[in-house]
N, C-alpha and C positions, 0 to 999 in steps of 0.2 A: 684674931678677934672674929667670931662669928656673927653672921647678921642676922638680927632678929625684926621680926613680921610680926604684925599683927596676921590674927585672925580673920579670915574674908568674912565682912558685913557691911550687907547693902549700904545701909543706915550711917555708917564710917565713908561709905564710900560715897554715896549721896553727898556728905560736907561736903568732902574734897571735892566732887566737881562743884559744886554751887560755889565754893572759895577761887577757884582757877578759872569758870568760864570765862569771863569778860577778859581774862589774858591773852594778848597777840599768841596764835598759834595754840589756840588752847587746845585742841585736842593732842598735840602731843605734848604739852603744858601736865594735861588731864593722865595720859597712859602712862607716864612717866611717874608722874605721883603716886598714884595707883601702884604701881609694881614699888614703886619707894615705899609706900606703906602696907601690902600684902606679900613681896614678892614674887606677884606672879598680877595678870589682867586677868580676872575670872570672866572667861564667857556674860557672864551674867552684864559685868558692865557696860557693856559695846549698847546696847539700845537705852541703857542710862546716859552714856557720854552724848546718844545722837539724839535723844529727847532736849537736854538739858544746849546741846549747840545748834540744837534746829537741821541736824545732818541727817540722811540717811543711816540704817544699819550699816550697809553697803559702803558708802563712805571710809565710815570710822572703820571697820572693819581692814577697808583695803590700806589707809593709815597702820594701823596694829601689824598683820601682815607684811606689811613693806620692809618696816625694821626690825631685822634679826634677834635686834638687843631685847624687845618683847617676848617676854615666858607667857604660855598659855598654862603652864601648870607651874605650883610650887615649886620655888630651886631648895634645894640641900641647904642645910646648917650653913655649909660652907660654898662658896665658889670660886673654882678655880677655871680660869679663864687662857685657855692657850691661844696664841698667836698661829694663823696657818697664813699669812698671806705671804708675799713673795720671799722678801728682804728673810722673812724667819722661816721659811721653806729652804732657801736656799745656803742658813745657816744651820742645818740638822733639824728645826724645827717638829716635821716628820717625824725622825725618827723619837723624837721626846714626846709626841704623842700617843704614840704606838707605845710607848713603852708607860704611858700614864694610864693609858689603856688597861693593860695587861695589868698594874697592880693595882687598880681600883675592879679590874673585873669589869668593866663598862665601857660604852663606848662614849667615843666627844658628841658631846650633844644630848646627853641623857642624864638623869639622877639616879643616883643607888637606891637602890629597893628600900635602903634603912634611913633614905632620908638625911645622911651625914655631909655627904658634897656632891654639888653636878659639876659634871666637866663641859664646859662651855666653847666651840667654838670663835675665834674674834679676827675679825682679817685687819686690824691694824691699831696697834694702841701707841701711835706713835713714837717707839723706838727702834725704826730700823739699823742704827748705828748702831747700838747693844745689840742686835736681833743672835739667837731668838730671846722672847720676850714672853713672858705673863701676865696674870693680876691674879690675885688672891683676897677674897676678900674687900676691892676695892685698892689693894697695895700692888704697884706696879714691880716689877721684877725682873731686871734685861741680866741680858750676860748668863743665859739661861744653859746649864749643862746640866749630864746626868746624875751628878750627887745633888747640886742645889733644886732640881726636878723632886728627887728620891725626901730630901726635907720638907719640899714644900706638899708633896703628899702624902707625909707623915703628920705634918701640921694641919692638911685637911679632914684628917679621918678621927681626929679627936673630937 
């Protein structure tokens, strides 16, 4: 199932903080929703979120920045999510990246030019007993080898 975004508009993203600020933690309350409803933090928001919570740019900013899981640009239709941390490193991991790599043409960390899937970095979606491990779309994936790899990046590029 692929995920769909709105459109980035100030004006949409204005609610959503005015809806979230009075929330414990709200600025990662706020980046969170944000990327929930545009798939990605547009630049543009960071002095929205720090007007609207009395913060610094600088603040919010090094907030955004901190967590990896924050896109500064659109992700893909699709996203596939591999696992690089230990537990899935040291169960071939690697090599299923490499080789995710090579048939998307991309590298982990980046989206295809056409917009269909990014390949995501994640250092731990708590499955190391399955490791290695994925997500797709929000759907977790353990027990991860090279044919179920080779499907689930046939399922990404549709």
């Amino acid at each position: 199932m692929a995920l769909a975004y709105e459109a980035w508009d100030s004006e949409r993203a204005a609610e959503i903080i005015a809806e979230l600020k009075s929330h414990e933690g709200a600025t990662l309350v706020i980046l969170h929703a944000l990327q929930e409803a545009f798939g990605y933090v547009p630049q543009d928001a960071i002095p929205m979120i720090a007007l609207a919570l009395n913060l610094s740019r600088a603040e919010v900013h090094g907030v955004f920045t901190f967590y990896h899981d924050f896109r500064k640009v659109p992700a893909g239709r699709h996203v596939l999510k591999l696992c690089l941390a230990e537990a899935c490193q040291s169960a071939g991991g690697d090599a299923l990246a490499a080789r995710a790599e090579t048939t998307l043409g991309m590298a982990v960390g980046e989206t295809r030019g056409d917009g269909v899937v990014s390949l995501e970095p994640v250092y731990c979606l708590g499955l190391c007993a399955t490791a290695p491990s994925a997500m797709l779309d929000g759907r977790l994936i353990g027990r991860l080898d090279a044919t179920r790899l080779d499907a689930l990046l046939a399922e990404a590029q549709r």
